[in-house]
PALUM-555782 format. One record per residue (C-alpha): residue number from 1; residue in one letter; x, y, z. Coordinates in nm, 2 decimals. Layout:
residues N
<NUM "a" <X Y Z>>
...
//
This chain:
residues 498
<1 "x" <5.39 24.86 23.45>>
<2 "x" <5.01 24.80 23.38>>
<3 "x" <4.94 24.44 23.24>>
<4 "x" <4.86 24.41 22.86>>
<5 "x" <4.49 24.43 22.76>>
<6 "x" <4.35 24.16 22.51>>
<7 "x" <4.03 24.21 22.30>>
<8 "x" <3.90 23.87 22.13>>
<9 "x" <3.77 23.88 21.80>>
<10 "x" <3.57 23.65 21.61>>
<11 "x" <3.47 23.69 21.27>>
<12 "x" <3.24 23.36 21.15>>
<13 "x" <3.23 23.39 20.80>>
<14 "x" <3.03 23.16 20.48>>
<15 "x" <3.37 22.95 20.45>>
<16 "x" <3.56 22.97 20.75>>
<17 "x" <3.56 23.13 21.09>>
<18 "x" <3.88 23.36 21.21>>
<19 "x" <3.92 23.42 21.55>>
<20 "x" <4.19 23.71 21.62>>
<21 "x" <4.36 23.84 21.97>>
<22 "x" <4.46 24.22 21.95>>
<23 "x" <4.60 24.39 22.17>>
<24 "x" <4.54 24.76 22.28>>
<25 "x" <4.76 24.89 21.98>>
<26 "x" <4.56 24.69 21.73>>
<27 "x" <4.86 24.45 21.69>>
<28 "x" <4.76 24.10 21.62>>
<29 "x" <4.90 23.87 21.92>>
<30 "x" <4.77 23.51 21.83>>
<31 "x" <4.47 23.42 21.55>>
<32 "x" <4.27 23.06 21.50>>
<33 "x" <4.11 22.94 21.22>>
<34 "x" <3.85 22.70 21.09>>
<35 "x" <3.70 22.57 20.81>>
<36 "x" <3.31 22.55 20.77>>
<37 "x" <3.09 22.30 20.53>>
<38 "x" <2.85 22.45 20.30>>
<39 "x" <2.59 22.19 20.14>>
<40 "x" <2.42 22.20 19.81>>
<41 "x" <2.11 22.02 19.86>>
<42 "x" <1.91 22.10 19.54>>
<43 "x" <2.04 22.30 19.25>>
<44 "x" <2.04 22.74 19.41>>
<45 "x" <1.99 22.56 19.75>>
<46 "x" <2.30 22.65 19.98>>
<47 "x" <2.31 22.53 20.32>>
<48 "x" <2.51 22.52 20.70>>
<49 "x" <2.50 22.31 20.98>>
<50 "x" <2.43 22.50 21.26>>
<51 "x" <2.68 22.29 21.50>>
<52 "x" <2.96 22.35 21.25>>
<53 "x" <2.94 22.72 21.26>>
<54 "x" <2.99 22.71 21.65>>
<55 "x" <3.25 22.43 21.70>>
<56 "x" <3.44 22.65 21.41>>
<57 "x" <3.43 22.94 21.67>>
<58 "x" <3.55 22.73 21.95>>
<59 "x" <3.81 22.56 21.72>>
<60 "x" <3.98 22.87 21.64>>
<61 "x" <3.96 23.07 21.96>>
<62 "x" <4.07 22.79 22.12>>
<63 "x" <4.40 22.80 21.88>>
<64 "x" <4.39 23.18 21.88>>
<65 "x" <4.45 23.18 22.23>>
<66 "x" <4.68 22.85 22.20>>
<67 "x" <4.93 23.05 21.94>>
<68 "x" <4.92 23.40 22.11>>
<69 "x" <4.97 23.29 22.44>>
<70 "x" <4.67 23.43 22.57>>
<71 "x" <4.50 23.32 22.87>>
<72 "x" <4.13 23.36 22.86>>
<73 "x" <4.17 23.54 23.21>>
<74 "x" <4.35 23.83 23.05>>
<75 "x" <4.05 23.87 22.75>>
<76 "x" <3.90 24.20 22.84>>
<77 "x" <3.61 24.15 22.62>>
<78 "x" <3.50 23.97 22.29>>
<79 "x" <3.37 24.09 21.99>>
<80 "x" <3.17 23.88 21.69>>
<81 "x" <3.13 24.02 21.35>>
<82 "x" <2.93 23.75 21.13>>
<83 "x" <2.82 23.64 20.78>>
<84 "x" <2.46 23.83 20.74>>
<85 "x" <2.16 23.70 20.61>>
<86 "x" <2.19 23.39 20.70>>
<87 "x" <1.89 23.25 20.94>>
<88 "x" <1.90 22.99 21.20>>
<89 "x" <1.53 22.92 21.34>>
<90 "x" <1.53 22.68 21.70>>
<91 "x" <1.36 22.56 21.96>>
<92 "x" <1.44 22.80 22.26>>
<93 "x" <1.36 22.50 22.55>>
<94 "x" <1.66 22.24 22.40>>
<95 "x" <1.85 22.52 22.14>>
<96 "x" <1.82 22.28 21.91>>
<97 "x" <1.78 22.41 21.54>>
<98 "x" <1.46 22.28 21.38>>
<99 "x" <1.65 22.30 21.03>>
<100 "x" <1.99 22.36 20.89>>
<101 "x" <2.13 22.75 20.84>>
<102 "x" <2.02 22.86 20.51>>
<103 "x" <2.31 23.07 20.37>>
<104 "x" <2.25 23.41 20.24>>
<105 "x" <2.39 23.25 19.90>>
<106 "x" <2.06 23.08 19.92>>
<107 "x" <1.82 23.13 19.62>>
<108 "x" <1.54 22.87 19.65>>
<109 "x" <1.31 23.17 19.81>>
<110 "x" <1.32 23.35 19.46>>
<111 "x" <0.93 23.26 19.35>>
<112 "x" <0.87 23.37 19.65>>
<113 "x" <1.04 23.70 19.54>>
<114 "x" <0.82 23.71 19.26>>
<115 "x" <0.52 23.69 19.45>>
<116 "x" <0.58 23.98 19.69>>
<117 "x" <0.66 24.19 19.37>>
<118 "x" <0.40 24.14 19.23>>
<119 "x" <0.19 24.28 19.55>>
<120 "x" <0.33 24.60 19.47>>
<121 "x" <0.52 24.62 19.75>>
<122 "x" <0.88 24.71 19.65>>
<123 "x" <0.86 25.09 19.68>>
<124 "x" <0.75 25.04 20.05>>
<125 "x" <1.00 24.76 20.09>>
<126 "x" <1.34 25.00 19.98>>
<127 "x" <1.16 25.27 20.12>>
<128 "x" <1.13 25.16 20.50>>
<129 "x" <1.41 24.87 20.47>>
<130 "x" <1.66 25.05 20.22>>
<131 "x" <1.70 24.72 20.05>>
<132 "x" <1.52 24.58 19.78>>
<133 "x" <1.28 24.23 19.74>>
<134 "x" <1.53 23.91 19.65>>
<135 "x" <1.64 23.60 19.79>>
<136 "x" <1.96 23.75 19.92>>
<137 "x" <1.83 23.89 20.27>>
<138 "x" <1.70 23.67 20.59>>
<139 "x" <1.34 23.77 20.55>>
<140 "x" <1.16 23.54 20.32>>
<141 "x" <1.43 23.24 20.43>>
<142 "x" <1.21 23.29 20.78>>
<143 "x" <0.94 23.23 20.63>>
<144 "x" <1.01 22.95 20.37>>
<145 "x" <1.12 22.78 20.72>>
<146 "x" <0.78 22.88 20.87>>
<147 "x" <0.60 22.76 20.62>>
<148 "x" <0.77 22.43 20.52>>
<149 "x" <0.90 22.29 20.82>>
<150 "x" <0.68 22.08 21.02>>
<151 "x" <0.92 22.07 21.35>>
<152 "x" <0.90 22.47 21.29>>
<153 "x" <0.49 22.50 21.28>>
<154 "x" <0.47 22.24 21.58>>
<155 "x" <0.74 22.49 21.81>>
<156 "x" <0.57 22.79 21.68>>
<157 "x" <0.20 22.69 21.81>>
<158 "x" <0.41 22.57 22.18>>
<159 "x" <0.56 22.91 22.20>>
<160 "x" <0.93 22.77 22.17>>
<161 "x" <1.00 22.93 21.83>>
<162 "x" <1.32 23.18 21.79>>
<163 "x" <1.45 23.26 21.48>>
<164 "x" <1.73 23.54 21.36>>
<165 "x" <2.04 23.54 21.17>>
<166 "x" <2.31 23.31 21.26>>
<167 "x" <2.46 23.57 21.54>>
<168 "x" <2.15 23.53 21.74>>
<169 "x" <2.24 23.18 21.80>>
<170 "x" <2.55 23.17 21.81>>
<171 "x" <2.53 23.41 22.06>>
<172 "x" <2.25 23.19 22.32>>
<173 "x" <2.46 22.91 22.25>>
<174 "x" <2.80 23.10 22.37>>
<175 "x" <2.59 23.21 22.65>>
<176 "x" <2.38 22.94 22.75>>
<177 "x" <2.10 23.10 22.65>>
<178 "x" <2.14 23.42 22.83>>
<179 "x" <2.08 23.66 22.56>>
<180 "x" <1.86 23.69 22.28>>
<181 "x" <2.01 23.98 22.10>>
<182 "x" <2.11 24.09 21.70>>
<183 "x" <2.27 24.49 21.63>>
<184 "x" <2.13 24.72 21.40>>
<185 "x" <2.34 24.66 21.13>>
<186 "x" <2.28 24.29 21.09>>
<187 "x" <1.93 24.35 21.16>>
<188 "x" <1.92 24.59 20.85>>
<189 "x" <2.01 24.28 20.61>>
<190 "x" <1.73 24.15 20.68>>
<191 "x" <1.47 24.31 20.52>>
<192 "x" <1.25 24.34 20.82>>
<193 "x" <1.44 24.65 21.01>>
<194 "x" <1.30 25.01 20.95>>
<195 "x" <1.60 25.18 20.92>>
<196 "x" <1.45 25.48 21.04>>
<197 "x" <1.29 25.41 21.33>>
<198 "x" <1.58 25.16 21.39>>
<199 "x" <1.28 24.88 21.50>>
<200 "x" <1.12 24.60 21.35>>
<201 "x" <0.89 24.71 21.12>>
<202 "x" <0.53 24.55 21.19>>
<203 "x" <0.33 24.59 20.86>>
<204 "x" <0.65 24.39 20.66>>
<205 "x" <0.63 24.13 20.93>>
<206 "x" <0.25 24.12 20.89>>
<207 "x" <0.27 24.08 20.50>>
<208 "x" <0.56 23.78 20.56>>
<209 "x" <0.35 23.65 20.86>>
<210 "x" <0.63 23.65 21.12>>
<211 "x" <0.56 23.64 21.46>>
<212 "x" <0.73 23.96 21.61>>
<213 "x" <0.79 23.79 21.91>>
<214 "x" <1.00 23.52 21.78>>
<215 "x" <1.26 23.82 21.68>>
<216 "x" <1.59 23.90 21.91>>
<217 "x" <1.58 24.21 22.07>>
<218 "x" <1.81 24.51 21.90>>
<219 "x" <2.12 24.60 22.07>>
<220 "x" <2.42 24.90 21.95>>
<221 "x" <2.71 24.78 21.80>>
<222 "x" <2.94 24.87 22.05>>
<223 "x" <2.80 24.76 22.46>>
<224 "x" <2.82 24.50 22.68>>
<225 "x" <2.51 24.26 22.61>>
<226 "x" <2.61 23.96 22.79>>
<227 "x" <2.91 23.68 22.92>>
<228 "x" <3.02 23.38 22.79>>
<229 "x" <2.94 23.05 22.98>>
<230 "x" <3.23 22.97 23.20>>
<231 "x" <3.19 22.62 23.02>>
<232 "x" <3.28 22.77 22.68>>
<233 "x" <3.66 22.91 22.79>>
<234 "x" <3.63 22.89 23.15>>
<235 "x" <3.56 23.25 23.17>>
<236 "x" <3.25 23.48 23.21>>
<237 "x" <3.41 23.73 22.90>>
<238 "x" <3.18 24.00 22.85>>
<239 "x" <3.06 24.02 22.48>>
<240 "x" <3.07 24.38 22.35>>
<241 "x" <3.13 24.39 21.98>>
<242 "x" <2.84 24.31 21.76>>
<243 "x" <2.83 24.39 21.41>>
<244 "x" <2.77 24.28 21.04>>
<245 "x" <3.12 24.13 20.82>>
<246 "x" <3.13 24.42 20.55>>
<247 "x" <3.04 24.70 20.86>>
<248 "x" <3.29 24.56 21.06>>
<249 "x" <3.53 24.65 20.76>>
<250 "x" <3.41 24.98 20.70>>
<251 "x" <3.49 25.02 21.08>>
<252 "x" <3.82 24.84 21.09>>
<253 "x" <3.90 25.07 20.77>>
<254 "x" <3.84 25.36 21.00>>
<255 "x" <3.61 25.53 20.76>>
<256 "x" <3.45 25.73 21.01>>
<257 "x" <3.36 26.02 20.77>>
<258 "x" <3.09 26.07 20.52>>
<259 "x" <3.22 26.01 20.17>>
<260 "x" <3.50 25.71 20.27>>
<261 "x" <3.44 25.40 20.15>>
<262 "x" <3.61 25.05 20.15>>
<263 "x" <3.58 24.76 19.95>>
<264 "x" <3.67 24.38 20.02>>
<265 "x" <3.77 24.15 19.77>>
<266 "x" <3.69 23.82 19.87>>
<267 "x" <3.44 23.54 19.77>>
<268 "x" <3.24 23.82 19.63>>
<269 "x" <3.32 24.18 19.65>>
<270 "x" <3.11 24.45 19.89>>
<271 "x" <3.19 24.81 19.87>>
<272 "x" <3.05 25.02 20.16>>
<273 "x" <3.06 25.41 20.15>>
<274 "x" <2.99 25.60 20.49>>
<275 "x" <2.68 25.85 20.43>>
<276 "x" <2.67 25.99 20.77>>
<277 "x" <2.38 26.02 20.97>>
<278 "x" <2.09 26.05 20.74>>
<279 "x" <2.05 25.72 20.51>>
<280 "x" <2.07 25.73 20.15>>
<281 "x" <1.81 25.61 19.92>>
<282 "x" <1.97 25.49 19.60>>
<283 "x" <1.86 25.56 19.26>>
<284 "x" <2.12 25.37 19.11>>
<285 "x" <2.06 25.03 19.22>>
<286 "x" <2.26 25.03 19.55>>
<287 "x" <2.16 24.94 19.88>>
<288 "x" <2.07 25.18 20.19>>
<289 "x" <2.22 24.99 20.52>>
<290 "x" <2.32 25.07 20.89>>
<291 "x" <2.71 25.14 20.89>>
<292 "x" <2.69 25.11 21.26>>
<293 "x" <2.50 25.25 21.57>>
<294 "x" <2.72 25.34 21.92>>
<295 "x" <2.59 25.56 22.17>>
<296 "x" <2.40 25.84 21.96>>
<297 "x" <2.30 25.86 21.63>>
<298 "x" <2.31 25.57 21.41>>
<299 "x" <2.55 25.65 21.03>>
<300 "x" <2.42 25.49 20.77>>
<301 "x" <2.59 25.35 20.44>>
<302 "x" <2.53 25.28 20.08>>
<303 "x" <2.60 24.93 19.96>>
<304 "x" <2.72 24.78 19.67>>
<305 "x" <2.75 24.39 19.65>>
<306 "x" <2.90 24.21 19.39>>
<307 "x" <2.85 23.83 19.44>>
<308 "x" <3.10 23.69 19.19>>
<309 "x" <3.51 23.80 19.26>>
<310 "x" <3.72 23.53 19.42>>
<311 "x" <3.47 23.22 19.34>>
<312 "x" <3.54 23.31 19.00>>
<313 "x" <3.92 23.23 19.05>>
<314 "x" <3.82 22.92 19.20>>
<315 "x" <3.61 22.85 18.87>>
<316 "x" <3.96 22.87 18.65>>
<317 "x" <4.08 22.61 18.86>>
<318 "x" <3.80 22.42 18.85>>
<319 "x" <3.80 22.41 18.51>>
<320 "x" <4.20 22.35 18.47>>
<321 "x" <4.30 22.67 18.33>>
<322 "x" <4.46 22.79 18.66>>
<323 "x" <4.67 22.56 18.92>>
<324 "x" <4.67 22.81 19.18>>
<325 "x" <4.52 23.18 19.26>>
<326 "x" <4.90 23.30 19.24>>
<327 "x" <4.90 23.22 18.86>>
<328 "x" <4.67 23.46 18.81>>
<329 "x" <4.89 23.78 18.78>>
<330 "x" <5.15 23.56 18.63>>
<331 "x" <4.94 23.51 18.35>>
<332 "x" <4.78 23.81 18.31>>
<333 "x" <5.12 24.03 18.30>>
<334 "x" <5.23 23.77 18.04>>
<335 "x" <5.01 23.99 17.73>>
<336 "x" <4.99 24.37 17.70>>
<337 "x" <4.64 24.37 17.70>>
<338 "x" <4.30 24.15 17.69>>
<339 "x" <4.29 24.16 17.25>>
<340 "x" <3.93 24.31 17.31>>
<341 "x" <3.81 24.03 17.49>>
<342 "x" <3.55 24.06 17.81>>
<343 "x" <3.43 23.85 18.08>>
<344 "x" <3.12 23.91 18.26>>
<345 "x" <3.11 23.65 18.54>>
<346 "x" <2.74 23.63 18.62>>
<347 "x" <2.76 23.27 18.72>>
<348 "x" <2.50 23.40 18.99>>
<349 "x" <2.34 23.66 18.78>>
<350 "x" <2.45 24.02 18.87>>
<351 "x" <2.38 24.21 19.18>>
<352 "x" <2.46 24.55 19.20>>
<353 "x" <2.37 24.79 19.04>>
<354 "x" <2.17 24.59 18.77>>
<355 "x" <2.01 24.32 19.04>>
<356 "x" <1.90 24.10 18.71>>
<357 "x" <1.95 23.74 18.89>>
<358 "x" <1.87 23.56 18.54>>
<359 "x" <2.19 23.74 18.39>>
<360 "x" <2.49 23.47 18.27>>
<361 "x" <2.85 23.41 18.28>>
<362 "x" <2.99 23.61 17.94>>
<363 "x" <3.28 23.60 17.73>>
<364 "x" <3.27 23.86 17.47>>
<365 "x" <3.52 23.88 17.22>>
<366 "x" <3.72 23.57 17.15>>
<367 "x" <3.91 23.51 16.82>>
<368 "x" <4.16 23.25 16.71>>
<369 "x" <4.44 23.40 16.89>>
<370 "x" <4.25 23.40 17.25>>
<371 "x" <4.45 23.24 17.47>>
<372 "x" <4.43 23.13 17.85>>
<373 "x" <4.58 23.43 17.99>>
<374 "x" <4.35 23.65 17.79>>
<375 "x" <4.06 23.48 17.99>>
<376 "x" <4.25 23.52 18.31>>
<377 "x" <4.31 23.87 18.31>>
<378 "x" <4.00 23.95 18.12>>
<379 "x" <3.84 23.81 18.44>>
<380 "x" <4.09 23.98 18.65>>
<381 "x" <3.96 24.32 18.47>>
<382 "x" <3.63 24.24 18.50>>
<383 "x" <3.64 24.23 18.89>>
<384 "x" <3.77 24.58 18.89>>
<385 "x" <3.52 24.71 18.60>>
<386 "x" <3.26 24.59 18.83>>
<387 "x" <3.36 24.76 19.12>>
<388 "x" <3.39 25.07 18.93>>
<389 "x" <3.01 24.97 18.81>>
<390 "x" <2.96 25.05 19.22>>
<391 "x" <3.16 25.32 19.31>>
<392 "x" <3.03 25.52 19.01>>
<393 "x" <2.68 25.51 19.11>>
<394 "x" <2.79 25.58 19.50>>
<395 "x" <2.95 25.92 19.41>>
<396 "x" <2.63 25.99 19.17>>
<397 "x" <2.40 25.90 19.45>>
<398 "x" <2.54 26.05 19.78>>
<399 "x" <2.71 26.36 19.60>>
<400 "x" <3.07 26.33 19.77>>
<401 "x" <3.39 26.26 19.53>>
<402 "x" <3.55 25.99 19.64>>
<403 "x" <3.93 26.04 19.68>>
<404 "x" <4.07 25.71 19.79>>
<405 "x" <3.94 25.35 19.77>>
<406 "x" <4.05 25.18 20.13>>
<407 "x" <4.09 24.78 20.03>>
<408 "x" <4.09 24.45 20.22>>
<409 "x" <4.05 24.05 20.19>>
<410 "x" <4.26 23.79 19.99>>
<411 "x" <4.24 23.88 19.65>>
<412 "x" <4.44 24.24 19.76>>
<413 "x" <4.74 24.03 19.75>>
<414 "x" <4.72 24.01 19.34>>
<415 "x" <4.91 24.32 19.25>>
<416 "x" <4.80 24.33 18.87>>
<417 "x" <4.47 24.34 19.03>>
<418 "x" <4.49 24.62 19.25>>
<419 "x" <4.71 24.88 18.98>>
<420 "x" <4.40 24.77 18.72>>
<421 "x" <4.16 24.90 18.99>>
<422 "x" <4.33 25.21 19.05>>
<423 "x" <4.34 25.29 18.70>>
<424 "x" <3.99 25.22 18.59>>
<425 "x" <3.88 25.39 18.88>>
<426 "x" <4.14 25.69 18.86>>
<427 "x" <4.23 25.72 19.19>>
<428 "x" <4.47 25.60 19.43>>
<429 "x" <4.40 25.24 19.65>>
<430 "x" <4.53 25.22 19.95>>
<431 "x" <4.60 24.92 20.14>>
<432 "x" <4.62 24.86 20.54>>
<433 "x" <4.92 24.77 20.79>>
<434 "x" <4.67 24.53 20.92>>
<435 "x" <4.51 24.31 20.66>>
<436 "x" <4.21 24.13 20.90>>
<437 "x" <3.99 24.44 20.87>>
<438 "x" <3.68 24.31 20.95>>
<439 "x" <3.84 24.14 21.30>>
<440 "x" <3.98 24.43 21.38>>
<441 "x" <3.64 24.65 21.35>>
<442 "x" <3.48 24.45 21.60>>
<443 "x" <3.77 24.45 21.86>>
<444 "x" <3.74 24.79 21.83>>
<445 "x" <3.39 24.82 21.87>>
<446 "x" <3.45 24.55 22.20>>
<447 "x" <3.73 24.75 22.32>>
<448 "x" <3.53 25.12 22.28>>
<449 "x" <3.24 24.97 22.55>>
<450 "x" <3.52 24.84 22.80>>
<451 "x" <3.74 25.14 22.76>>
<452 "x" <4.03 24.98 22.59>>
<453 "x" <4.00 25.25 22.34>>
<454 "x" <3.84 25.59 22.44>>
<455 "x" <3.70 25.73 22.11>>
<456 "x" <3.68 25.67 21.75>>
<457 "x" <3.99 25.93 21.74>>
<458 "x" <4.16 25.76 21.90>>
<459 "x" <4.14 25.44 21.65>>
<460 "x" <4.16 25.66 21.32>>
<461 "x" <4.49 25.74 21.48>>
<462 "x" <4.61 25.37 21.47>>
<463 "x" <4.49 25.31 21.12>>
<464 "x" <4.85 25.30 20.87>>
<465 "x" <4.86 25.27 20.49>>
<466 "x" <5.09 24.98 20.38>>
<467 "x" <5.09 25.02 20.02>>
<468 "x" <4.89 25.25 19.78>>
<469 "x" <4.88 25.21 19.42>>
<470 "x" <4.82 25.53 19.18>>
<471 "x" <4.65 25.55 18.88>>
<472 "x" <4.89 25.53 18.55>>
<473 "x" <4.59 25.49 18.26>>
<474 "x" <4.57 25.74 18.01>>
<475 "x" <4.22 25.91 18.10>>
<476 "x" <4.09 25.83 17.68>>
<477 "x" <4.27 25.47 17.72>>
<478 "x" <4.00 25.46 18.07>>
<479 "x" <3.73 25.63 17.90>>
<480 "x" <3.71 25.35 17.57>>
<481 "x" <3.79 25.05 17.84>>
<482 "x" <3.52 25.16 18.02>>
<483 "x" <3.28 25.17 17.71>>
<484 "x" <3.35 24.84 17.58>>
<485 "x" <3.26 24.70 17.98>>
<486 "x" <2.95 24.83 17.94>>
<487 "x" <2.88 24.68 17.59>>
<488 "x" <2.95 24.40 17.72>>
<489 "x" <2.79 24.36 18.01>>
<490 "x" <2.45 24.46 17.81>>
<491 "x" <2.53 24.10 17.63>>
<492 "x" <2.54 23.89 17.94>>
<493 "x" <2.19 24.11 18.06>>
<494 "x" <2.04 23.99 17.72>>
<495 "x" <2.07 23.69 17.82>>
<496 "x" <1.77 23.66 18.04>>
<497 "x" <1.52 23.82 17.82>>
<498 "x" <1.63 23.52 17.52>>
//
């Protein structure tokens, strides 16, 4: 009988890193995880040691290997799906960062913003990049780094400059400096990548003033790029699986067709719709990425972030209206209804599909009766309302009807929740056997360049449904819900034009 075959997965994510052992039927066999600091220097300033994010991927693989059993011997190949924009700039004699990881929740590069708007720039910029000018992508937190960091104009004139997203060091770390490498879909975050000529595009980095050469080289998501040290797990593990956290969940999801589209509920939420092989450009306030690139082709997606989901739970604690997350659906099945009452939780202004970062937190409609649970499932509500405020403009945008919602990350667990999103978006959510979605894309896309799996067949075959909820609203009780929402939410954009 043929020994088992292991693919490891790491996903480093903004609060925590989860490292994941499948096996060759996509069953988890042993998963690690860790914790990772983020730092609030100045008010909008959001921050990550470097060395934090890579002991937090040997912390958990380490465990992930301890509690499946696993030796690193019998790993067949490792895949890494990570956080995004974030940017990492070091020295590439010592791989030493010349500053700390600025997050992609970062915001102190919005004047910056500004200026570059104000060039006239931000038809060319959505045009060649599919995204638009803001704070959110890597680009201008290069070049705040290049510009303000002594350590980082000194290594720049040496020639010892690198810079990229926090993948690209990671991964010469993990390798000892043998590869300098990003994919195409987390180079598409970063507002430098011409998404149709899949290269760095030379007139943006001209404008920004970035060096070209201090930029990784592009790689497909799916193809052997490199080992490990042997000093990192005592194994030279080929690394096969690159890709971006919300395209690595499009992939676990299996939504290999034009039309599907997932959506994970976690800090924020990020809905991802598969366009196929011709990008999208979005007249609705959506963004046009790279879904992924194998062998051929590369498919493209539209993207719809929403910043605010889960952090707002963590606010009701906070603030000592909640003691846990759990409470939530408690509380919110407690009343019929929300009495009229709406929350818009801007607390980071809102992204898509209104990108107005000046927008504010809103409560709309509170009386003498409002109660606690009122708030907490108004704000439960509001997290579907603004999905639906995505998916809406996907299906105007790309044309396709979209016939299922495919779901992932913590918040999935709150079934009031997921039965409010079903009904405000009439149509049925389906939930996976296999929860760790974005893990799971990138072991596939490791396993697909070592064979474990032969096609992407083969791996929509493996995908199962583990629950689906079906929409029970009256279509007129959906219609005036959906009304109100939108009354509302013109109140919290108000707010930055008082």
């Amino acid at each position: 009988m043929p020994e088992r075959r292991y693919i490891l997965a790491i996903d480093q994510g903004t609060t925590r890193t989860k490292s994941i052992i499948f096996d060759e039927d996509g069953n988890i066999v042993g998963e690690g995880y860790s914790k990772v600091e983020t730092i609030y220097p100045r008010p909008g300033w959001v921050e990550q040691r470097p060395k934090d994010l890579l002991q937090s991927i040997l912390d958990s693989t380490r465990q992930a290997l301890k509690t499946g059993g696993v030796d690193p011997s019998k790993i067949e190949a490792i895949g890494m799906a990570n956080q995004g924009e974030t940017v990492i700039v070091w020295d590439s004699e010592t791989g030493d960062p010349v500053y700390n990881a600025i997050s992609w929740q970062c915001r102190r590069t919005a004047p910056l913003c500004e200026k570059l708007k104000k060039l006239g720039i931000e038809d060319k910029i959505r045009e060649k990049t599919g995204l638009i000018i803001d704070p959110y992508f890597s680009a201008t937190k290069i070049k705040w780094i290049l510009d303000n960091v002594e350590e980082a104009k000194r290594k720049l004139k040496q020639g010892r400059l690198l810079c990229g997203t926090s993948d690209v060091w990671l991964l010469w770390k993990l390798t000892e400096g043998e590869i300098f490498v990003t994919d195409y879909t987390t180079a598409s975050r970063t507002m430098l990548l011409n998404i149709h000529k899949l290269s760095w595009d030379q007139e943006i980095l001209d404008i920004l003033e970035i060096p070209s050469e201090i930029l990784p080289d592009l790689q497909p998501n799916s193809k052997v790029v490199g080992h490990t040290s042997r000093k990192i797990l005592g194994e030279e593990i080929p690394i096969s699986g690159l890709i971006v956290d919300q395209q690595g969940a499009l992939f676990g999801q299996t939504c290999f067709n034009p039309g599907m589209v997932k959506c994970t509920y976690g800090t924020g939420c990020f809905i991802l719709m598969n366009t196929g092989e011709k990008p999208v450009l979005s007249k609705h306030g959506l963004l046009t990425t790279v879904a992924w690139k194998l062998n051929g082709d590369a498919n493209y997606a539209l993207d719809g972030g929403i910043f605010i989901a889960g952090a707002a739970i963590e606010w009701l604690k906070r603030i000592g209206l909640i003691r846990d997350a759990a409470e939530t659906e408690k509380l919110a099945r407690s009343i019929k209804d929300t009495g009229d009452l709406f929350f818009i939780p801007a607390f980071a202004g809102l992204a898509a599909p209104y990108w107005d970062p000046y927008a504010r937190g809103t409560i709309v409609g509170i009386t003498g009766g409002t109660g606690r649970e009122h708030i907490v499932r108004a704000l439960l509500e509001a997290i579907a309302f603004r999905v639906h405020d995505v998916v809406s403009c996907m299906e105007i945008d790309s044309g396709y009807k979209i016939k299922t919602l495919r779901v992932d990350g913590g918040m999935v667990a709150n079934r009031f929740l997921m039965e409010f999103q079903a009904d405000i978006l009439g149509i049925p959510i389906e939930v996976p056997k296999v929860s760790e979605t974005t893990s799971l894309g990138v072991a596939y896309l490791a396993g697909l360049a070592t064979r474990v799996w032969r096609d992407l067949k083969e791996i929509a075959e493996n995908w199962e449904v583990r629950e689906v909820y079906k929409p029970r609203l009256p279509e007129e009780r959906r219609r005036v819900l959906l009304e109100r929402w939108r009354e509302a939410v013109k109140r919290s954009l108000k707010w930055s034009r008082v």
